[in-house]
C-alpha positions as CSV (number, residue, x, y, z in Angstrom):
1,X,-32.7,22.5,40.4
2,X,-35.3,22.8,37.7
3,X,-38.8,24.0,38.8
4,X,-41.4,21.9,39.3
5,X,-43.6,20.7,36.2
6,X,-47.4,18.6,36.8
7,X,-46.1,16.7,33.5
8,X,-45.5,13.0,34.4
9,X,-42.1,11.2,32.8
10,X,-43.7,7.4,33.4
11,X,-44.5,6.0,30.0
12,X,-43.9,9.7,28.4
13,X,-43.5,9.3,24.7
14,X,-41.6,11.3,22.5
15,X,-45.4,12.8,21.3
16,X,-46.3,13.7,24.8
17,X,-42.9,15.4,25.3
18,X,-43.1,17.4,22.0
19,X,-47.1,18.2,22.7
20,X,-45.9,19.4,26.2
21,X,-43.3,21.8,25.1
22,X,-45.6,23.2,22.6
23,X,-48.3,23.5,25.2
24,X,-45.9,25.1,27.0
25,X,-46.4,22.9,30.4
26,X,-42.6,21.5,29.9
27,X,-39.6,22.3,29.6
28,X,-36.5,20.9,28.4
29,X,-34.8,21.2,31.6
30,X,-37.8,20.3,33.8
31,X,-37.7,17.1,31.8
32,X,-34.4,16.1,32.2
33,X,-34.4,16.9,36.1
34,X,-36.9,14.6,36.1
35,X,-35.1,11.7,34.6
36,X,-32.0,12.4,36.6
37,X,-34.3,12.3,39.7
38,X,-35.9,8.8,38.8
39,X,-32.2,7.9,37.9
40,X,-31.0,8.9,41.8
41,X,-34.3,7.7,43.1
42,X,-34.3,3.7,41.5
43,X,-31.2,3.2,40.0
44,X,-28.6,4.4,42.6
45,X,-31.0,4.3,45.5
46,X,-34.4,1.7,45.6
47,X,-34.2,-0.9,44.2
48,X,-30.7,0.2,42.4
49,X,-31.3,-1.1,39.1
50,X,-27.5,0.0,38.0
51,X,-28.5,0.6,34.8
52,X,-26.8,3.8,34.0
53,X,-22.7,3.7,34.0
54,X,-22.3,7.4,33.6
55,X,-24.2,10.8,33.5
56,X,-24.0,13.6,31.5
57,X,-22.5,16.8,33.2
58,X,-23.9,18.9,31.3
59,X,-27.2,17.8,30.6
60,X,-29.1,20.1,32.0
61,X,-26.8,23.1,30.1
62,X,-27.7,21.0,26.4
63,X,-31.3,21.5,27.8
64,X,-31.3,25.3,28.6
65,X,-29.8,25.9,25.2
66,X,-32.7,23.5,23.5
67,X,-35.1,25.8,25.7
68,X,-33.8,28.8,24.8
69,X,-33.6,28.0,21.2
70,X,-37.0,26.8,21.3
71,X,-38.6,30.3,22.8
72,X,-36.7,31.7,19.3
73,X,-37.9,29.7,16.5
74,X,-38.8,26.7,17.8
75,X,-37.9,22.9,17.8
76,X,-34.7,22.8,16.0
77,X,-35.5,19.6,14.5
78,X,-37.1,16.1,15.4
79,X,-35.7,15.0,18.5
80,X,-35.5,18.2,20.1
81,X,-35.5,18.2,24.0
82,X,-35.6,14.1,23.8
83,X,-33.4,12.5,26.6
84,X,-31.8,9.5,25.0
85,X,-29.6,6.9,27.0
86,X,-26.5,5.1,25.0
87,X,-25.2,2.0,25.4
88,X,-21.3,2.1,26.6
89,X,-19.9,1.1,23.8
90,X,-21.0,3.7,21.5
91,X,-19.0,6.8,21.9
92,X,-21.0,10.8,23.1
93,X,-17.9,13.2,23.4
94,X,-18.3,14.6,26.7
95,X,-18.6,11.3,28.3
96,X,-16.8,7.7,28.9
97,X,-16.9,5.0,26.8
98,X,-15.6,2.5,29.4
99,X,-17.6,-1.3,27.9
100,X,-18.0,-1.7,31.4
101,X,-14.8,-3.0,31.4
102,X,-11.9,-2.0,34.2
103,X,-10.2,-1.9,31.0
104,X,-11.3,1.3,29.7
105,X,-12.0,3.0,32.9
106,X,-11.1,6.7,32.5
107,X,-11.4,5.9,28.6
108,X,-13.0,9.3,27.2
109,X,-12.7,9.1,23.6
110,X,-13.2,13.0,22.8
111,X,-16.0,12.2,19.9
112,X,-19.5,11.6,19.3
113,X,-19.9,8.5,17.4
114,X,-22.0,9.2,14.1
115,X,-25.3,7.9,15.2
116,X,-25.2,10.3,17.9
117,X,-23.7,13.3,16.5
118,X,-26.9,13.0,14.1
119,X,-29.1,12.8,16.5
120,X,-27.7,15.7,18.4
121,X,-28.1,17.4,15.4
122,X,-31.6,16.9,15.5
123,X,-32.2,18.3,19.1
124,X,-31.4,15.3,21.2
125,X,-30.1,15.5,24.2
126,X,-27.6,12.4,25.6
127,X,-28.7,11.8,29.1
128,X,-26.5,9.4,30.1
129,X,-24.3,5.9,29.4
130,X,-26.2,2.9,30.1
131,X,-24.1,-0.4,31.6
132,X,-23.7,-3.5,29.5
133,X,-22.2,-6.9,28.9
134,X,-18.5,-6.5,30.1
135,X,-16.6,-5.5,26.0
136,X,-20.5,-6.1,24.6
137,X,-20.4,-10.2,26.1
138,X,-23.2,-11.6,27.4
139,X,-25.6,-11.1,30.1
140,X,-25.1,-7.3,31.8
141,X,-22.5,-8.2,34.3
142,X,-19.1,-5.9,34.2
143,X,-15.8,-5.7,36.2
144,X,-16.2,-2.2,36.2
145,X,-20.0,-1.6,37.7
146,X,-21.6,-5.2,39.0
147,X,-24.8,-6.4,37.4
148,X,-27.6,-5.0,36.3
149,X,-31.4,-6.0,37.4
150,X,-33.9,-7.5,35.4
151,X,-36.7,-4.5,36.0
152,X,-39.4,-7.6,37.2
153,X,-37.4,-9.3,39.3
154,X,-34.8,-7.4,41.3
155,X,-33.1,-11.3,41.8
156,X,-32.2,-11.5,37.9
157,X,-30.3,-10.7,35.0
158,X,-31.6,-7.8,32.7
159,X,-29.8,-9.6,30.0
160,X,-27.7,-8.7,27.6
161,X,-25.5,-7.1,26.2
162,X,-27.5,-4.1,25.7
163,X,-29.2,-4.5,29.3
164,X,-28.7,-1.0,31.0
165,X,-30.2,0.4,27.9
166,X,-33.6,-2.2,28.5
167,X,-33.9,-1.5,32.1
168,X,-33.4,2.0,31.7
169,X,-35.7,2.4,29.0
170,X,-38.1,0.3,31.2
171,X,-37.9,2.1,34.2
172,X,-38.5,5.5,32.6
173,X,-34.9,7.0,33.5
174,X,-34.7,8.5,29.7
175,X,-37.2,8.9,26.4
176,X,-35.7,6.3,24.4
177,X,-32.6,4.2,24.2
178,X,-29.9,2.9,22.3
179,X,-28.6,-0.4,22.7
180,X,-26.2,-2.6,19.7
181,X,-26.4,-6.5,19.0
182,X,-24.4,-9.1,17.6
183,X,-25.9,-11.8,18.9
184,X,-28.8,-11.1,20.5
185,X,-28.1,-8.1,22.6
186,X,-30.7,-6.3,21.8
187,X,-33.4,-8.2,21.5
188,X,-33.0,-10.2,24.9
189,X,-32.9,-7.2,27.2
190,X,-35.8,-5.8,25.4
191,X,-38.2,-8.5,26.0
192,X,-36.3,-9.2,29.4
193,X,-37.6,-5.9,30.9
194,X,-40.7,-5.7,28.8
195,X,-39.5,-2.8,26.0
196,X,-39.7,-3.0,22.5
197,X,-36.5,-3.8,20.5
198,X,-35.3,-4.1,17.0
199,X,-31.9,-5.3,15.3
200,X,-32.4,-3.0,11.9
201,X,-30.7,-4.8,8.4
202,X,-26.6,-4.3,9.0
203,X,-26.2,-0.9,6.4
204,X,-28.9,0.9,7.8
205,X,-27.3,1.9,11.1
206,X,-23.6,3.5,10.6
207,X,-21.1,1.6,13.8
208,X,-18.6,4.5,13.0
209,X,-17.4,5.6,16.2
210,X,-19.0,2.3,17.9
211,X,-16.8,-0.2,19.5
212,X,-17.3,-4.2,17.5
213,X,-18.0,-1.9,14.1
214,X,-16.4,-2.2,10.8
215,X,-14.7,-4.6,9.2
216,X,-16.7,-6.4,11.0
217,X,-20.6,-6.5,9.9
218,X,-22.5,-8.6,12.6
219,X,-22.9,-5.6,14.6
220,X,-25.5,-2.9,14.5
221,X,-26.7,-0.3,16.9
222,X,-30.8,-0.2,17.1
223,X,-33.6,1.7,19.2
224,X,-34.8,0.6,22.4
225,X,-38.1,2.0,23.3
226,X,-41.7,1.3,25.6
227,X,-43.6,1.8,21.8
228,X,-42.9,0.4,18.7
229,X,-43.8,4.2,17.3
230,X,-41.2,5.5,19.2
231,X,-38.8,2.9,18.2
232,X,-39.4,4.1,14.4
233,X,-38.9,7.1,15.2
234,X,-35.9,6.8,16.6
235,X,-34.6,4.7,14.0
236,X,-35.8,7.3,11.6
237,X,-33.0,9.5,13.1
238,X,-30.1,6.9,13.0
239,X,-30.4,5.7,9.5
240,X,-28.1,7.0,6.4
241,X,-24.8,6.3,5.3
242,X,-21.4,6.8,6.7
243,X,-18.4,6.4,4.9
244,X,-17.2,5.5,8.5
245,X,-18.8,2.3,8.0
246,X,-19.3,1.6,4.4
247,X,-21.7,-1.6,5.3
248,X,-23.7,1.5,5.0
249,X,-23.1,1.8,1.3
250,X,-25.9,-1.0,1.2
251,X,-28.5,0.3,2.8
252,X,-28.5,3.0,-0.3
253,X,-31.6,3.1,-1.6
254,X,-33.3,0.8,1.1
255,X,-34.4,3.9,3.1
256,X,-38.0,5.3,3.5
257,X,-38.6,8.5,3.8
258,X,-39.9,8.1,7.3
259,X,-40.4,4.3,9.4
260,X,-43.0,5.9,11.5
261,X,-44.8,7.6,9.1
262,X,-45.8,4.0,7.3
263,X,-47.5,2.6,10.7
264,X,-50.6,1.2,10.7
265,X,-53.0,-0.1,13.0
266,X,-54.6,-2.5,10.8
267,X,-51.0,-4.1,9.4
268,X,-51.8,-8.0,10.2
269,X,-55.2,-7.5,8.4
270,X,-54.5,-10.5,5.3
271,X,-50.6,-10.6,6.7
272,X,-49.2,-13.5,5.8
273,X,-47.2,-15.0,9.2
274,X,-45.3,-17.9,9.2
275,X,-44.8,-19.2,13.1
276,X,-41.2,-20.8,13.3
277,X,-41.1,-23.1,16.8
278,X,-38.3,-25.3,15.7
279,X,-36.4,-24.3,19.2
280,X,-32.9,-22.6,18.2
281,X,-32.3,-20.4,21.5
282,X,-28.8,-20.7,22.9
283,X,-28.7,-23.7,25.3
284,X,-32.4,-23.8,25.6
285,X,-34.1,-26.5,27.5
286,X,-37.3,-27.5,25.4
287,X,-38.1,-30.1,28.1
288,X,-38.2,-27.6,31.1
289,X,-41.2,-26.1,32.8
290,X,-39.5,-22.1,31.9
291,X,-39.9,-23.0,28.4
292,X,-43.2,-24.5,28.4
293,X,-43.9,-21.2,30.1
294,X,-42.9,-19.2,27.2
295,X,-44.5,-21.3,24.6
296,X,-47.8,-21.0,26.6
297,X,-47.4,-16.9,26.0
298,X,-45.9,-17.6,22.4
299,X,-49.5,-19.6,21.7
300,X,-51.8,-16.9,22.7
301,X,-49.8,-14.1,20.8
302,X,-50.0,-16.7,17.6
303,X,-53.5,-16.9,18.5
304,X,-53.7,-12.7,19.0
305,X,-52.2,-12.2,15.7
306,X,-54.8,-14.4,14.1
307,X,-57.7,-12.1,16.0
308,X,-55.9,-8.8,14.5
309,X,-56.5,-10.0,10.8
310,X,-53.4,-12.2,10.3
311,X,-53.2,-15.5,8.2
312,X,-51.2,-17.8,10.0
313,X,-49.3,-21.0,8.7
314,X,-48.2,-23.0,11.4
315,X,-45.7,-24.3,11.7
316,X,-42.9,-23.4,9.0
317,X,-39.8,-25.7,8.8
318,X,-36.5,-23.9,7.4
319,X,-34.8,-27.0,6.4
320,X,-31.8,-27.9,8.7
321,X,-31.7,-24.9,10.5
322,X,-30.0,-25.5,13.8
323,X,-27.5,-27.7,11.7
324,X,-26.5,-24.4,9.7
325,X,-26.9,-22.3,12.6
326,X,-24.3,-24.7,14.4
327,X,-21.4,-23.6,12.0
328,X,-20.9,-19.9,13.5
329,X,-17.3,-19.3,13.6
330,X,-15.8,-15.8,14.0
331,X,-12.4,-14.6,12.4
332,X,-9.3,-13.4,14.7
333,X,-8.3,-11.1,11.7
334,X,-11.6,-9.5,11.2
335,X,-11.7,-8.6,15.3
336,X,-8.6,-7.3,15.4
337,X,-8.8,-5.2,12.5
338,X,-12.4,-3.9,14.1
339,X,-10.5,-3.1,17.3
340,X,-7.9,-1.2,15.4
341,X,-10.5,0.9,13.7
342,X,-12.2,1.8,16.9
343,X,-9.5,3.1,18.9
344,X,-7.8,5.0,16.2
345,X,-10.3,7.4,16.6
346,X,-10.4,8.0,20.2
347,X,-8.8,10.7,21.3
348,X,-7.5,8.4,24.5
349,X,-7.7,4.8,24.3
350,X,-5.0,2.5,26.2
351,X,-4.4,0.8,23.9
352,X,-3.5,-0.1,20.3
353,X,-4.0,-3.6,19.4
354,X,-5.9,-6.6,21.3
355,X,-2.7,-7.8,22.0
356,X,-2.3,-4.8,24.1
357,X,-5.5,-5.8,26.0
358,X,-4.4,-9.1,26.4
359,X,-0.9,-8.5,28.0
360,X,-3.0,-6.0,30.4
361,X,-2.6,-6.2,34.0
362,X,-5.7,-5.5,34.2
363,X,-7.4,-8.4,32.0
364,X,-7.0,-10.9,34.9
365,X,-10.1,-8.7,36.4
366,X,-12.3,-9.3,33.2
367,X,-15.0,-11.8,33.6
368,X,-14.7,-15.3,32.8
369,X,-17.1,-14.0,29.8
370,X,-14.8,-11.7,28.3
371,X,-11.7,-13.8,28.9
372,X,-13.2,-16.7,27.2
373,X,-14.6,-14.6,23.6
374,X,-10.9,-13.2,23.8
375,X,-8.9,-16.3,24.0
376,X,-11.2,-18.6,21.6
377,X,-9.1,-19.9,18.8
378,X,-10.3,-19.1,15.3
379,X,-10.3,-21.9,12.5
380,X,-9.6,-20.6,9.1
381,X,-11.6,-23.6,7.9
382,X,-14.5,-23.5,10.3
383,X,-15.1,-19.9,9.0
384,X,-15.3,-20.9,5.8
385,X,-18.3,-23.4,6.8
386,X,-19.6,-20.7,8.6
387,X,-20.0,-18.3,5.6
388,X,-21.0,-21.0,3.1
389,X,-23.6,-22.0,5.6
390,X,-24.5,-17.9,6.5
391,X,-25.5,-17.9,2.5
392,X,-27.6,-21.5,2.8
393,X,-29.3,-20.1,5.3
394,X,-30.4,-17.2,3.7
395,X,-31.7,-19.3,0.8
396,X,-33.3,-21.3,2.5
397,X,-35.0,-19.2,4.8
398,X,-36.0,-16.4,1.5
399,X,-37.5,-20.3,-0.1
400,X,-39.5,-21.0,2.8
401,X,-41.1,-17.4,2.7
402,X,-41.9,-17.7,-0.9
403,X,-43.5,-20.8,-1.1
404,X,-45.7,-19.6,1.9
405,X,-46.3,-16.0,0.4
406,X,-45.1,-14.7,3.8
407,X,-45.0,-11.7,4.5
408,X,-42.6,-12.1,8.1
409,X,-41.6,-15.0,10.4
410,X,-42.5,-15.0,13.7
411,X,-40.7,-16.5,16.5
412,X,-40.2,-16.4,20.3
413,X,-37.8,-13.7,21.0
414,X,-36.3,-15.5,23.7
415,X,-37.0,-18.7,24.6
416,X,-36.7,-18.5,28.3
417,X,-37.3,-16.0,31.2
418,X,-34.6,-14.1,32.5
419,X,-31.8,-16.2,34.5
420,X,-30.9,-15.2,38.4
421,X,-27.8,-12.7,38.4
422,X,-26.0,-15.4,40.6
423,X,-26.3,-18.1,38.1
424,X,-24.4,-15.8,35.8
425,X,-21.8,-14.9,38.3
426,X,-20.7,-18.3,39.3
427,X,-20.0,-21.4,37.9
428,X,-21.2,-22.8,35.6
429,X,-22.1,-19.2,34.4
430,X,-25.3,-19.5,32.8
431,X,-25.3,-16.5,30.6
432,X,-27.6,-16.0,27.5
433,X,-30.1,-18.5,28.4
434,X,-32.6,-19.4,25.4
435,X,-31.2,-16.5,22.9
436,X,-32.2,-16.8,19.0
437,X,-29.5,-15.7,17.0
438,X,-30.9,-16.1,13.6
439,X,-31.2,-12.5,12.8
440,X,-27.4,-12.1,13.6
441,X,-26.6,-15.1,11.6
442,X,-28.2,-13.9,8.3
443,X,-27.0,-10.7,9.5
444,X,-28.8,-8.5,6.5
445,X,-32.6,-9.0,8.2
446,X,-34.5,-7.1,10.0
447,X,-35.5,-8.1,13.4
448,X,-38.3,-6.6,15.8
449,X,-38.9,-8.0,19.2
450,X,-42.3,-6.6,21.1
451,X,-43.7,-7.6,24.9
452,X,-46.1,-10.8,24.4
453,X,-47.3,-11.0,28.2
454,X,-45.8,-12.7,31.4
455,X,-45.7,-16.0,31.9
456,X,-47.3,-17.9,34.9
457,X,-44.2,-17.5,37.3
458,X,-44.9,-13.3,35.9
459,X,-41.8,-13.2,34.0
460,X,-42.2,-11.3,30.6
461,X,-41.7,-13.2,27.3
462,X,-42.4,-11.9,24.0
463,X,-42.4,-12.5,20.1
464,X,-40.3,-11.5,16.7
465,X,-41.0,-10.2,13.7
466,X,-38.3,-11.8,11.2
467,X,-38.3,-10.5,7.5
468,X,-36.6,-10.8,4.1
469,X,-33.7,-8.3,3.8
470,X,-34.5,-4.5,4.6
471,X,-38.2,-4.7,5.0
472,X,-37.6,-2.9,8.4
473,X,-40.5,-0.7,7.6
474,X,-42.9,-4.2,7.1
475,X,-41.6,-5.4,10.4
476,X,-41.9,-2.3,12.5
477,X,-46.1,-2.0,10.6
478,X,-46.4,-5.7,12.0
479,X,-45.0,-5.4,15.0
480,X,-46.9,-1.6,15.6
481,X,-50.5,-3.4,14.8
482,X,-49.5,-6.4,17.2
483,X,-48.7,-4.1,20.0
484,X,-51.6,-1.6,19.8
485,X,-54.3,-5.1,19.3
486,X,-52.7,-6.6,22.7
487,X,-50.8,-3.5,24.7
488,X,-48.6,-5.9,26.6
489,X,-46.6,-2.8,28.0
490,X,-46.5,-2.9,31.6
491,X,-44.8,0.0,34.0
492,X,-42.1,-2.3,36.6
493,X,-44.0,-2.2,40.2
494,X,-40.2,-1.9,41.2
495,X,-39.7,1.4,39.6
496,X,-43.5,2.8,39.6
């Protein structure tokens, strides 16, 4: 057992860490005991949030050797002594990579994937394996753990597919965290436990060593943090490419020398936002009181970023959006050759090929989630549509932000609360309730989702910063000004 430190985890930023260790009022190891205590105290025990899959046994060894090395010569680099979370579905030798799936229980792939082998490099220390979506689909519900809790109401779903990372970021069981989205499984858990989130432009972000990565694009890992500074940061330390994933060949060049360093309070001053409230969320319900709710937080933000500087137009119209939206279609060849990719490099995966998966045993105990995004059919044709439509899209949307002089849409970044964990356990599984997806359909944007409030029923909501391709840094100034006018943040009363 570490010894006892005054320093206080809840809402600790990487700052405060670093100022502590300095000060010499913290340790590495004190810090991580800490985590793991919260972890024992509110995930396993409490409220049991079951947000964390898996721990890391030697944790508090990678922290004696950060202290020691510290004592030396100091920080040995920019994340040193930071406990970061992962989603399960990225791979940190030393620990499972399991999906959440009975699938790949036991499945310890013998590698760190790239993202976190550079961020080990730079003093990190992997705290644990956060639960998601069962194979990365849907809301956080798995065969292998249960479901995981939204952090403001025990009753719901933390969302998904990155939700363990969300809730555990929220409930101050780690630094920062790590989620990855396809569709919107990053940005929904974020907002759904009242985090910051961001989706960064595919070829910043390497997937080598990430399960859904390369050939296929839609994917990307991204930071999930309580402040947008922290979430540059963090993103500071993933970027770069990979000839693991050479999507990563186009972020060349797109790179600033450091996301956090180019934050600024005073960002919406003369911003140009265009407010998007077409509704596009995944089987929303414009006509129901949960999404009046949310537009009655989405109004005061709009009104918020006007009070911070910002010149709204409102609304914008991107001609025949949900029509284009309508046509995503993925390709059978594409997965497969994804899945292939991934567990050639483990060191001990099952299986070979999705047929392998498939002809399981053990598939019968997926969720009806899993077993439907498996099974779907894909139409050579329809994906066609798809991409032609993916590129009209991206016109359209790049027209609408010229002609305005925008400088970033803004849009709800879900447009409902989160759903009750037994809605999405039983039929007719409601599961992704109210999602955007626009980000992930133009798939080279940036995307930033920040805490807007609660609604009346004190569910969180929040808003996203959308922008033209690899203005990550413009979104993440935006989004930093928004959050320090309004500091929506607020610590879960479950977990405080």
């Amino acid at each position: 057992m570490a010894s006892a430190s005054k320093f206080n985890v809840v809402e600790a930023t990487i700052d405060d860490i670093h100022a502590a260790y300095k000060a010499g009022t913290l340790t590495a190891r004190q810090l991580v005991q800490s985590y793991l205590d919260r972890i024992a105290a509110f995930d396993k025990g409490g409220p049991k949030i079951n947000s964390i899959i898996s721990l890391n046994p030697n944790a508090l060894e990678e922290a004696d050797r950060l202290d020691a090395a510290f004592k030396k010569g100091g920080f040995v680099g920019p994340f040193h002594g930071i406990p970061i979370v992962m989603k399960d579905q990225a791979d940190v030798d030393g620990m499972p990579t399991t999906m959440g799936s009975v699938l790949f229980e036991g499945h310890v792939p013998g590698r760190d994937c790239t993202v976190a082998a550079r961020l080990k490099q730079a003093g990190a220390i992997f705290l644990g394996k956060s639960t998601l979506g069962e194979m990365g689909a849907g809301d956080t519900h798995g065969s292998l753990f249960g479901s995981t809790r939204c952090v403001y109401d025990l009753e719901r779903t933390a969302g998904g597919s990155s939700g363990g990372s969300g809730a555990a970021v929220s409930s101050n069981f780690c630094t920062v965290a790590i989620g990855q989205e396809g569709f919107a499984s990053i940005r929904r858990p974020s907002i759904w436990n009242g985090v910051v989130g961001m989706r960064p432009t595919a070829g910043l972000v390497s997937r080598g060593g990430v399960y859904a990565g390369w050939p296929s694009i839609h994917g990307s890992l991204g930071p999930m943090c309580r402040t947008v500074k922290d979430a540059a940061r963090l993103l500071d330390g993933m970027v770069g490419y990979d000839p693991m994933d050479p999507v990563t060949a186009r972020g060349v060049g797109h790179v600033p020398e450091s996301y956090a360093g180019l934050l600024d309070k005073g960002a919406l001053k003369g911003a140009r936002i265009g407010i998007l409230r077409e509704s596009m969320g995944y089987h929303a319900e414009p006509a129901s009181d949960d999404y009046a709710q949310v537009t009655e937080v989405f109004d005061r933000a709009v009104a918020d970023l006007a009070k911070a500087g910002a010149t709204i137009v409102d609304p914008i119209v991107i001609p025949d959006l949900k029509a284009l939206l309508a046509t995503r279609h993925g390709s059978a060849e594409e997965e497969e050759a994804s899945f292939e990719e991934y567990v050639k490099g483990s060191a001990n995966s099952p299986y070979k090929t999705r047929a392998d998966v498939l002809s399981s045993p053990k598939f019968k105990k997926v969720l009806q989630g899993v077993n439907l995004r498996w099974t779907t059919k894909h139409d050579a044709v329809k994906r066609r549509t798809y991409l032609e439509a993916r590129e009209m899209l991206m016109i359209r949307m790049l027209a609408v932000m010229a002609d305005h002089k925008l400088d970033a849409i803004v849009h709800k970044a879900v447009e409902h609360t989160p759903t009750l964990i037994k809605d999405g356990v039983n039929p007719p599984y409601v599961d992704q309730k109210g999602a955007p997806h626009i980000n992930t359909f133009l798939v080279f944007v940036p995307s930033v989702v920040v805490p807007a409030g609660f609604t009346r029923s004190k569910l969180p909501a929040g808003i996203t910063f959308l922008g033209r391709p690899y203005d990550d840094a413009g979104m993440l100034r935006l989004a930093y000004a928004y959050e320090q006018a309004t500091k929506h943040r607020k610590v879960p009363e479950a977990v405080g």
